[in-house]
C-alpha positions in Angstrom: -57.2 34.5 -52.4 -57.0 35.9 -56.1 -54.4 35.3 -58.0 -53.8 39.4 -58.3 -54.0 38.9 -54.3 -51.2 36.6 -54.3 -48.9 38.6 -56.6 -49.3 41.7 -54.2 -48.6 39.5 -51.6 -45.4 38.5 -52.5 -44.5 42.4 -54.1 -44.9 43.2 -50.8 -42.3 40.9 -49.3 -39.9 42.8 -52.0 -40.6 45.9 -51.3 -39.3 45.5 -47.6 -42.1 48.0 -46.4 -41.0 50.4 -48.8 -43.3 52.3 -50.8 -43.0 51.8 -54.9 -41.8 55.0 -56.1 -43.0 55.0 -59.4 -46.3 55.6 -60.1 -48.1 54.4 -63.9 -51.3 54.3 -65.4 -53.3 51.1 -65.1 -53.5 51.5 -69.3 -49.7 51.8 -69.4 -49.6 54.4 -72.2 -47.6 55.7 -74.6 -45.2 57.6 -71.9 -45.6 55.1 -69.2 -44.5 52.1 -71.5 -41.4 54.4 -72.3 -40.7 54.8 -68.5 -40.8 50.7 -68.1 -39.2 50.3 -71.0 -36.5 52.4 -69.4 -36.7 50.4 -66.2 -36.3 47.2 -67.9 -33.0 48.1 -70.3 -31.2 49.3 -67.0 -31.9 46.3 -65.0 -30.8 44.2 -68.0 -27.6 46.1 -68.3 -27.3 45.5 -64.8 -27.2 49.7 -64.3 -25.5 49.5 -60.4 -24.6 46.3 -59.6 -26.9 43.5 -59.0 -28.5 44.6 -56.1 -29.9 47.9 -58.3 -31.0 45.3 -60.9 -33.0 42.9 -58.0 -34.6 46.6 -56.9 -35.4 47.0 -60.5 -36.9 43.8 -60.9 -39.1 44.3 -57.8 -40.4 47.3 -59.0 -41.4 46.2 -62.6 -43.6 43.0 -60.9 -45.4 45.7 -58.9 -45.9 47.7 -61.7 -47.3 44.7 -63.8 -49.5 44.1 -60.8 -51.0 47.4 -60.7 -52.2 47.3 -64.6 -55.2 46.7 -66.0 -56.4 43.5 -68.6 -55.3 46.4 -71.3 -52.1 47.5 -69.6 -50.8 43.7 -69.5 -51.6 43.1 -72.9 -49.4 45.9 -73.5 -47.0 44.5 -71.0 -46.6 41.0 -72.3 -46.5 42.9 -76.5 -43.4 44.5 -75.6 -41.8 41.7 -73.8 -42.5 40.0 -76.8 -41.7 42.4 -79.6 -39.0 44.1 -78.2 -37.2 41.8 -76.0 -37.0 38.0 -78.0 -33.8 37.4 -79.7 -31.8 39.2 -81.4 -31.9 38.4 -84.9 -29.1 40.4 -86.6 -26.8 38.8 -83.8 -27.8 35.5 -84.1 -26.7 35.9 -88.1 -23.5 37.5 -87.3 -23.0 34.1 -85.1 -24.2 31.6 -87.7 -21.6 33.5 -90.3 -19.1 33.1 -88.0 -19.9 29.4 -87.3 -19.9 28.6 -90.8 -16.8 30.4 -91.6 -14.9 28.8 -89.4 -11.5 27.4 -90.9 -11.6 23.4 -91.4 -8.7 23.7 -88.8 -6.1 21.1 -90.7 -3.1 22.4 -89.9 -3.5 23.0 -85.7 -7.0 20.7 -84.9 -7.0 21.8 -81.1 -7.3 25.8 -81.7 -9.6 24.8 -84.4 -11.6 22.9 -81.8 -11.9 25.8 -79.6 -12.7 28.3 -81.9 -15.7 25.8 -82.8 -16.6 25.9 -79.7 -16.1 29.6 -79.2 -18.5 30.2 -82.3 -21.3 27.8 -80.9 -21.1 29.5 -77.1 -21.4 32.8 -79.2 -24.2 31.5 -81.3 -26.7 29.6 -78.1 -25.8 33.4 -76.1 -27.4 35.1 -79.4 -30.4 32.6 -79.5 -31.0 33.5 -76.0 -34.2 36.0 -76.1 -33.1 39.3 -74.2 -36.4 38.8 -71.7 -35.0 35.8 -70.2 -32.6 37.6 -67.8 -35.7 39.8 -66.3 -38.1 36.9 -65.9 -34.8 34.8 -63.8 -34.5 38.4 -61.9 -38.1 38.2 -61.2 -37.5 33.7 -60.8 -34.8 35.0 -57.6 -37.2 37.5 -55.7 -38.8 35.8 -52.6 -41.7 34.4 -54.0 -40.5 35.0 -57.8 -41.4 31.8 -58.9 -45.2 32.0 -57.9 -45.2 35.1 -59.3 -44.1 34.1 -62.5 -46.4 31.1 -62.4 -49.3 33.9 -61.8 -48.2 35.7 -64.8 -48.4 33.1 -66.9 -51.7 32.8 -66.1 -52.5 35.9 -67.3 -50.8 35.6 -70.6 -52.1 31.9 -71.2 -55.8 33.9 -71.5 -54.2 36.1 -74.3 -51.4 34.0 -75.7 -53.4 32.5 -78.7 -54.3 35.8 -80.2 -51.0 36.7 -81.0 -47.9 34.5 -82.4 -45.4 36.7 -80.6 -47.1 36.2 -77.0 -47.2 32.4 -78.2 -43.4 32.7 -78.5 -43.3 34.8 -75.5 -45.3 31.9 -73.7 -43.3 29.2 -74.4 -39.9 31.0 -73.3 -41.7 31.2 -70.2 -43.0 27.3 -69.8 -39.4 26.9 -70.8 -38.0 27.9 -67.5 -40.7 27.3 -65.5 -39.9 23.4 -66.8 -36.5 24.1 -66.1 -37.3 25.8 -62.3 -40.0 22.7 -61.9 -38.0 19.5 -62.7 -39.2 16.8 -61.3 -35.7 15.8 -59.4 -36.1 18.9 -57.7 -39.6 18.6 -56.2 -40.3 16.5 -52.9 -43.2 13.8 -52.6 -45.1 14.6 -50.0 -47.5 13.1 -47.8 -50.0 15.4 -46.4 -52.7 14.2 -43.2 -55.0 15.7 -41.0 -51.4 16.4 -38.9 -50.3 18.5 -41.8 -49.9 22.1 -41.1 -53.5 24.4 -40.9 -52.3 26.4 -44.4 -51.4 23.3 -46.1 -54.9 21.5 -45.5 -56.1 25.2 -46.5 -54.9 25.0 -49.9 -56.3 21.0 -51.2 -59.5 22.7 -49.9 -59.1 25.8 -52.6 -56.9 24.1 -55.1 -59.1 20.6 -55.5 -60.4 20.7 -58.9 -62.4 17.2 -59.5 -64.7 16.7 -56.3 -65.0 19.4 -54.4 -64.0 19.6 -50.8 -66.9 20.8 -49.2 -65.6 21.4 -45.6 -63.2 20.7 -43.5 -65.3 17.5 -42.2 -65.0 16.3 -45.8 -61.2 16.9 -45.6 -60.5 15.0 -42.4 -62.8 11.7 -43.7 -60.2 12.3 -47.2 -57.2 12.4 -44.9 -58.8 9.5 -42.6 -58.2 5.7 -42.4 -57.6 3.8 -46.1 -57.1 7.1 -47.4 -54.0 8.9 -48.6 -53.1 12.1 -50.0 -50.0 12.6 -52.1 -48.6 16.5 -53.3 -45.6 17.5 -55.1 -43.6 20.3 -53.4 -41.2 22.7 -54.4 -38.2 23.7 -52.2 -38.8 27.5 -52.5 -42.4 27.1 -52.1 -42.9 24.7 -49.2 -46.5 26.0 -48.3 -48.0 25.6 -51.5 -48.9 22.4 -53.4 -48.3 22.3 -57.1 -50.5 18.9 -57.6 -52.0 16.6 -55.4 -53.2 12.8 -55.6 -56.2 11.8 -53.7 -55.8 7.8 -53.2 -58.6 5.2 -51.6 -57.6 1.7 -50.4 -60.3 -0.6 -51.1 -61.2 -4.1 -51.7 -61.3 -4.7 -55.8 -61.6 -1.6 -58.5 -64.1 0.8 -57.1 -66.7 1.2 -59.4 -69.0 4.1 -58.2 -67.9 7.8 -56.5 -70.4 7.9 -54.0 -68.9 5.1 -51.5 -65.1 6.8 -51.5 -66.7 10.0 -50.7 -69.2 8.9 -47.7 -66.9 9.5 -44.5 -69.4 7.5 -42.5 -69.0 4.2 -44.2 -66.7 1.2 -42.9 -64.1 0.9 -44.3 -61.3 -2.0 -44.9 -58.0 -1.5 -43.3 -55.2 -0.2 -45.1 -53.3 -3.2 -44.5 -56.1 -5.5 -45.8 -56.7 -3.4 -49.1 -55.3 -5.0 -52.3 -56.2 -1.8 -54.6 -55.6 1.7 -54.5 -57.9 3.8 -55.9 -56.7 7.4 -57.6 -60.1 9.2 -57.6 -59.0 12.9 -57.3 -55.7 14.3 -59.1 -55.8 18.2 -59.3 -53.3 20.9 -60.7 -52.9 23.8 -58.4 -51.4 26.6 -60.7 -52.8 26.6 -64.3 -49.8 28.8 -65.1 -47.7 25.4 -64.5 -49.7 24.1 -67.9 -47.7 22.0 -69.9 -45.0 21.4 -67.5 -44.9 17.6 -67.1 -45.9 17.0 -63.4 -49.0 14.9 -62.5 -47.5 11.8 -64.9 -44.5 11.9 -62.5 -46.9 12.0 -59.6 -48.6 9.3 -60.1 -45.8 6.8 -60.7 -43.8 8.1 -57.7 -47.2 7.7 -56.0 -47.0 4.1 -56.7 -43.4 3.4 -56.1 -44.6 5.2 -52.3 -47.8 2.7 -51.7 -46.0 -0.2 -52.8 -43.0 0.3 -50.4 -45.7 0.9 -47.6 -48.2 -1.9 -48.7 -46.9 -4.5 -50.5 -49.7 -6.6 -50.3 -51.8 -4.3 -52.9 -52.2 -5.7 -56.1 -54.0 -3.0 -58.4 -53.7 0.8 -59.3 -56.7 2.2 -61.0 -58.0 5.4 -61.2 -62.0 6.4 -61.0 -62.0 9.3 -63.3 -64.7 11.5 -64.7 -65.4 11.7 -68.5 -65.7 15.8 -68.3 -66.5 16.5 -72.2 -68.8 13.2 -73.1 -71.8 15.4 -72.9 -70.5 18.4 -74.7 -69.3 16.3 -77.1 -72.8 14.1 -77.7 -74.5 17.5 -78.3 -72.2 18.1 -81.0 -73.0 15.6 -82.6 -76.4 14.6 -81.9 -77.6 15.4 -85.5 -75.1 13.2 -87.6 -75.8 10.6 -89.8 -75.4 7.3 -88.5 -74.9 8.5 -85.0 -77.6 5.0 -84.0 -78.2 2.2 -85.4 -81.8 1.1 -86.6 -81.5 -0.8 -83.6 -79.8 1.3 -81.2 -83.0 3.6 -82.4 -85.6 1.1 -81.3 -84.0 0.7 -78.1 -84.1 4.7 -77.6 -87.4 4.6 -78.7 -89.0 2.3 -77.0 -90.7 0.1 -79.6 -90.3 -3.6 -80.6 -88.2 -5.4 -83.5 -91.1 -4.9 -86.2 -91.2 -1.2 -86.4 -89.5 1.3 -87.9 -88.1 3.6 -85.8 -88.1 7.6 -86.5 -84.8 8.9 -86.8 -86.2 12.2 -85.3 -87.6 10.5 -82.3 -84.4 8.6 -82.0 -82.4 11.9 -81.4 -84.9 13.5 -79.5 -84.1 10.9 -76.6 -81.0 11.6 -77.1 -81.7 15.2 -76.8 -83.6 14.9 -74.0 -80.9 13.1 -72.0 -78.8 15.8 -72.9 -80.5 18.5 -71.8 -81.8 16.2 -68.8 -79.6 14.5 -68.3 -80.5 13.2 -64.5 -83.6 11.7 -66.4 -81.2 8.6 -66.5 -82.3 8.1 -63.3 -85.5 6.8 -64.0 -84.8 3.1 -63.8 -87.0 2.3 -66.7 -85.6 4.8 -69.1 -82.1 4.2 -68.1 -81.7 1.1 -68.4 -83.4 0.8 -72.0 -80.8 3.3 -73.3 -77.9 2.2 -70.9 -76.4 0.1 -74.3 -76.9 3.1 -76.9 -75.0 5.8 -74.3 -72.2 3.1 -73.3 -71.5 2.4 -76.8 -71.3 6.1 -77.9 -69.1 7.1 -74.8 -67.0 4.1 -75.8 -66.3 5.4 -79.1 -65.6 9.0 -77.9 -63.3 7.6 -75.7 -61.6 5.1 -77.9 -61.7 6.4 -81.6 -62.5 10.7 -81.2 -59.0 11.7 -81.7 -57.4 15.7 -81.4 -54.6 14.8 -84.0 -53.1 11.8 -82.6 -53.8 11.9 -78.8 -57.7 10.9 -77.6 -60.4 14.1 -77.4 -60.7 13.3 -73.8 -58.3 15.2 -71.7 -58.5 13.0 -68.7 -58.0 10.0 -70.7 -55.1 11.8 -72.5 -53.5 11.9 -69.7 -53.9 8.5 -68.2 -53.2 7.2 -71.6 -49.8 9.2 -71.9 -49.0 7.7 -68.7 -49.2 4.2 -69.5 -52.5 3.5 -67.9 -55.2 1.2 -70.1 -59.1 2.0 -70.2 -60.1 -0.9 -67.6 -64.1 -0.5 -67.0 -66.5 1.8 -67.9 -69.0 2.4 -64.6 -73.3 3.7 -65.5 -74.7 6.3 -63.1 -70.8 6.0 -61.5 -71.3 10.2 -60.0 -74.7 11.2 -59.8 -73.3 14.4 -58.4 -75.0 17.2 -60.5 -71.0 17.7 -62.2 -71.0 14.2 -62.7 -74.6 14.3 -64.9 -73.9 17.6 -66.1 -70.5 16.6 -67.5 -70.8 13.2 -68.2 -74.3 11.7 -67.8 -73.5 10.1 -64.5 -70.6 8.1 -66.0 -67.1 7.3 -65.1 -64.2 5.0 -66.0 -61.0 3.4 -64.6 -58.0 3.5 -65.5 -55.4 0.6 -64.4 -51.9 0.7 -64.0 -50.7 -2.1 -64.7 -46.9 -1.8 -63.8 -45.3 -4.7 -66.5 -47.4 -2.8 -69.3 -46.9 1.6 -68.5 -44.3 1.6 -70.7 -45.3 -0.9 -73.9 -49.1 1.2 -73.2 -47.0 4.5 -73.4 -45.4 3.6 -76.4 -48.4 2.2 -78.8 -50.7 5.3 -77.8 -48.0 8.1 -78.2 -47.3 6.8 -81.6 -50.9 7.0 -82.4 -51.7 3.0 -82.7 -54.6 2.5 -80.6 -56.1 3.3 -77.7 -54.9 0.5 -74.9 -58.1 -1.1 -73.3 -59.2 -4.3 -72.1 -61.8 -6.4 -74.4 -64.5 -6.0 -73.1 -64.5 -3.0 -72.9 -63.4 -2.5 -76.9 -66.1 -4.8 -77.5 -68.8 -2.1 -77.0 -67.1 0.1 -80.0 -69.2 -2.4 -82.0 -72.8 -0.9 -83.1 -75.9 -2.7 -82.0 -77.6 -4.8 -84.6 -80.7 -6.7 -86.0 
């Protein structure tokens, strides 16, 4: 189902069978933005009582649903021009703040006219749009709907600093709608209802569930499978936690995904693996879910296994290739060394820097020749050292250029192993040249690892695996 699919899904449900009565063009022009404009100032003014506004409300979602890429745009620019905050009220109410009296002689009324003054001034702060996009929040289904629409404007937001505004008044709420103390862990198995199951088959983003076989040997013996749920939306996940109970740190993809293989007893497993965690609703970006998840997921497994000992993750490395291209023409990209290696030639010659970094090249743009034994494991030291650095020392600002180790790292997790030919899955070459890494969990350390990387200090990782930052030599 499309997302456009789901929001006239839920219009529907509004509409109570009833046919919209207004009709606009999918452009929204000149005269039809007037006529929503219209719609929206009487809702907002609450024009005959709340139930008039909630029909007002229903009527401007299935209006936005009807518009075109254009008619949105023009949607989302008025919400943002015309209906952010105020800002000849909110100077009225900081020159009233500011004027206040110092209150000397009677302290208590001075206190509540302080307090007066800083109700008047957070009501003046309060961009006009919110009270539509809570009318829209209360509909049945509101809240996906909203989540839907920010989807739309999160393709658009960046070309415009007002629909950047406009965006994060809407992650805002949704924040505020999406707390973590109101969402429910749960548990989902084969037992789970049909529509449920439906949706980890069309939401999973990192290994694709490729039919409902593959879902039952997910949901199967040592295996678990985590979502968080919210009260108004009990059919739809909003992220989900694939988790496999193994023997040790798995260190390749291909045995947790092979339904056919023994398999240890969950009782008898002293790690659990996190080897799939995927976001359902990209309009829920930014909204601080899946580090929550996992943490509550762990709380869960230890409760119900006590006997396991680790929590890692097997997680790709989704922009190590992209980011190799980038950059296979720099200086100093190999050492002399590393070049000889790549090459194929002995101690005593020279290598070519251009036939250096067309192996390089070549593995880029081939990148399953890693599977010829020979090749691969001449050049196995050159690629693990230059996926080390990307994931240790490339940096967006202050947080690592990976965005799966971003968020591992945020969470407290440390890089634990780096795992050759991990996912030879075409994604997994295509991505990351067949590579993968784990992430541990080690409980005693989320919050000391949390604290060096957020303030930008290093990159938490075992030694050995910080030893292969170092360059190969002579």
């Amino acid at each position: 189902m499309t997302r456009v699919d789901r929001m006239l899904r839920r219009v529907r449900r509004w509409r109570d069978g009833d046919e919209s009565t207004v009709v606009l063009d999918h452009h929204l022009g000149e005269s039809d933005e007037r006529h929503l404009r219209r719609l929206i100032e009487d809702c907002l003014a609450v024009k005959g009582g709340e139930v008039a506004a909630r029909r007002r409300a229903s009527t401007i979602g299935e209006i936005f649903t009807r518009l075109d890429d254009d008619g949105r745009r023009r949607f989302f620019e008025m919400l943002a021009t015309d209906y952010g905050v105020d800002h000849d009220a909110v100077d009225r109410a900081v020159d009233d703040l500011v004027r206040l009296p110092t209150g000397d002689d009677d302290p208590g009324e001075a206190a509540l006219a302080r307090d007066r003054a800083e109700q008047a001034l957070r009501v003046a702060l309060t961009p006009r749009r919110e009270d539509l996009l809570r009318r829209l929040a209360g509909l049945d289904g509101g809240l996906g709907f909203l989540i839907d629409l920010r989807e739309d404007l999160l393709d658009i937001r960046n070309s415009d600093p007002r629909l950047r505004a406009l965006d994060a008044d809407l992650r805002r709420l949704l924040e505020r709608w999406f707390d973590v103390t109101l969402l429910h862990l749960t548990e989902i198995t084969w037992d789970s209802p049909a529509a449920l199951l439906e949706k980890l088959i069309e939401y999973e983003a990192v290994h694709e569930i490729e039919s409902w076989d593959d879902l039952r040997g997910r949901l199967g013996p040592a295996r678990r499978c985590f979502a968080f749920m919210h009260p108004v939306m009990p059919d739809e996940p909003l992220i989900f936690v694939e988790v496999a109970l193994t023997d040790g740190i798995s260190t390749s993809l291909a045995p947790l995904l092979d339904h056919g293989a023994d398999r240890i007893a969950a009782t008898e497993a002293d790690t659990a693996i996190f080897y799939s965690i995927s976001n359902c609703h990209r309009g829920l970006a930014g909204v601080a879910l899946g580090d929550f998840l996992i943490k509550r997921v762990v709380t869960r497994l230890r409760a119900d296994l006590p006997q396991l000992e680790r929590f890692s993750t097997l997680s790709p490395i989704p922009d190590f290739r992209s980011w190799l291209e980038r950059h296979l023409d720099d200086d100093g990209l190999v050492t002399p060394a590393e070049a000889r290696l790549l090459v194929g030639v002995d101690g005593e010659t020279d290598p070519d820097p251009a036939e250096a970094a067309a192996v390089l090249r070549g593995l880029v743009e081939r990148p399953d020749w890693l599977l010829d034994h020979g090749l691969g494991e001449r050049v196995r030291p050159v690629v693990l050292r230059l996926v080390t650095r990307y994931l240790l020392a490339e940096r967006r600002g202050e947080r690592a250029l990976d965005p799966v180790a971003h968020f591992h790292l945020s969470n407290g997790a440390r890089v634990e192993q780096l795992n050759w030919r991990a996912n030879t899955a075409r994604r997994g070459w295509e991505r990351g040249l067949g590579m993968m890494v784990n992430y541990r969990y080690v409980l005693d350390d989320i919050e000391k690892n949390h604290d060096v990387y957020t303030r930008g200090e290093s990159i938490p990782a075992v030694d050995r695996v910080r030893k292969r930052l170092e360059p190969l030599s002579d």
